[in-house]
N, C-alpha and C positions, 0 to 999 in steps of 0.2 A: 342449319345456318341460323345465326342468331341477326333478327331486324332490326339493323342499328340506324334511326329516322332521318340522320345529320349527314350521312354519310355521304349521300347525294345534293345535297344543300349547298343554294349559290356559296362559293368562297368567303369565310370572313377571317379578321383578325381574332383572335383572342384574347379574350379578358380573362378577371378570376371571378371566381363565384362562389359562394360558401354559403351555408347554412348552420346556425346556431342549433339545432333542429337533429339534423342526422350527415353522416358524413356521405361524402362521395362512393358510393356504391354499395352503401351500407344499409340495413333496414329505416324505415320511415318508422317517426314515432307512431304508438297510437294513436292520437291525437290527430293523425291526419287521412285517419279510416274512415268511412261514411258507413259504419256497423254499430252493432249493439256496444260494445267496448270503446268504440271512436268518439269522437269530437269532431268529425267533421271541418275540420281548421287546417287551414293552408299555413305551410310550415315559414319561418323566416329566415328572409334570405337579405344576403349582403355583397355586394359587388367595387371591385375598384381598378382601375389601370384601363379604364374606357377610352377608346383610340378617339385621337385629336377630331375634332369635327363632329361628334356626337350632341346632337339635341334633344330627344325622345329614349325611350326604350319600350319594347315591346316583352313582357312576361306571359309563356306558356307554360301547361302542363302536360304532358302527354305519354300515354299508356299503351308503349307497342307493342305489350305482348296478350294487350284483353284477346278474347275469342271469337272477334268480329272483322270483317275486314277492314282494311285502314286502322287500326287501332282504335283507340280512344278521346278524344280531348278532353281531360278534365278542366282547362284552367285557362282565360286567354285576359288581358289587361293591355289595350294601348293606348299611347301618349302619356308616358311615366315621364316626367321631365328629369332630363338628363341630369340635377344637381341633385336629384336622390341620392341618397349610397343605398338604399334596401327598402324593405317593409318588414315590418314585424308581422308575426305568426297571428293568421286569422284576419288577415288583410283583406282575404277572398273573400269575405263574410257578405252574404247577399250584401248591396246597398252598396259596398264597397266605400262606407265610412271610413276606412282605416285606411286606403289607399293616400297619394299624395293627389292636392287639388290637381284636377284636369285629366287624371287617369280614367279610363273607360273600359272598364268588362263589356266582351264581348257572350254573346249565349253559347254556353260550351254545347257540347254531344248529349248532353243530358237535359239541356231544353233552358238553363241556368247560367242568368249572367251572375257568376260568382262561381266559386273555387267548390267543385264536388269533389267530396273526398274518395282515396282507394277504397274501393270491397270485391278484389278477385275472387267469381265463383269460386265454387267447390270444384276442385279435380284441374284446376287448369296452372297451378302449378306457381310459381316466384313469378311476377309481376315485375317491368320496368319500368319507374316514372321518370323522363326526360323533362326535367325542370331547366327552359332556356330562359334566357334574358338577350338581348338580341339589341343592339347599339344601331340607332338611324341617322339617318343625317336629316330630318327632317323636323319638325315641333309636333307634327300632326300627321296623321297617317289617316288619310280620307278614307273613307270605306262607306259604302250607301247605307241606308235605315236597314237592322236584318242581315247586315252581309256576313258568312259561315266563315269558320276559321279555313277555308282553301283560299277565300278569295284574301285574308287576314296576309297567309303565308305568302300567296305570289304578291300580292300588294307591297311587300317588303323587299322584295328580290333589290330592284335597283335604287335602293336607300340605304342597304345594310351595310352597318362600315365595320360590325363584329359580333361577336357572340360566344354566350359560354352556355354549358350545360354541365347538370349536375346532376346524378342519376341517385334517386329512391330507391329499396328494392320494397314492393309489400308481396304476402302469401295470404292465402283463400285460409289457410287454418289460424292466423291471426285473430 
């Protein structure tokens, strides 16, 4: 059985989502590996048709098929303001200079506020990244000093008015 992370996620509208970068279920560039051959750079993305009543966005990363339980989060950004259409690639870049003003990295799984790139060990096979963008009704999505991407997720439950996802594939022999 293949772990699909959305599957069970409060109901949302859909929007579209695209990436300059790599297609929808297709290989991640290099560029977005945290390996010898990588760059470490979160890829860019582009979104439109965001349902009526959206103020914020919240942008994830996520890697359901690393070899730990719960997956992995490489990637979390809230309070995107809604008259975004996207970021460019490398937006994740510590500091989060390339974000739009009043966006906040949260500290992924890897101890990094900022976009850690793919590098599936060896032997575990095609890797999925669940790249969401996730439409609030809110400007701001409070969350205390320090708070982890679970309390990120349910924090969202009754603000969400949509959301899309765009799936990365990486491999350990990359």
């Amino acid at each position: 059985m293949t772990y699909q992370p959305y599957a069970l996620a409060f109901p949302a509208a859909e929007f579209d989502l695209r990436s300059d970068d790599f297609d929808n279920g297709g290989p991640l560039p290099a560029a977005c590996y945290n390996t010898d051959t990588g760059a470490n750079r979160s890829p860019a993305l582009a979104w439109s048709g965001l349902p009526e009543g959206t103020r914020s966005l919240v942008v994830t990363a996520f890697d359901a098929d690393a070899p730990i339980p719960g997956g992995l989060w490489h990637w979390a950004v809230k309070d995107v303001p809604a008259t975004t259409a996207g970021i460019e690639s490398d937006a994740g870049a510590s500091g989060g200079a390339d974000l739009p003003v009043g966006a906040v990295t949260l500290t992924n799984d890897l101890g990094q506020a900022a976009y850690s790139g793919v590098a599936p060990p060896p032997g575990t096979g095609i890797h999925r990244l669940f790249v969401c963008v996730t439409a609030l009704s809110v400007d701001r999505l409070e969350l205390p000093e320090g708070a982890g991407l679970a309390l990120l997720n349910i924090s969202m439950i009754p603000h969400t008015l949509g959301r899309a996802v765009l799936v990365g594939t990486s491999d350990a022999s990359a």
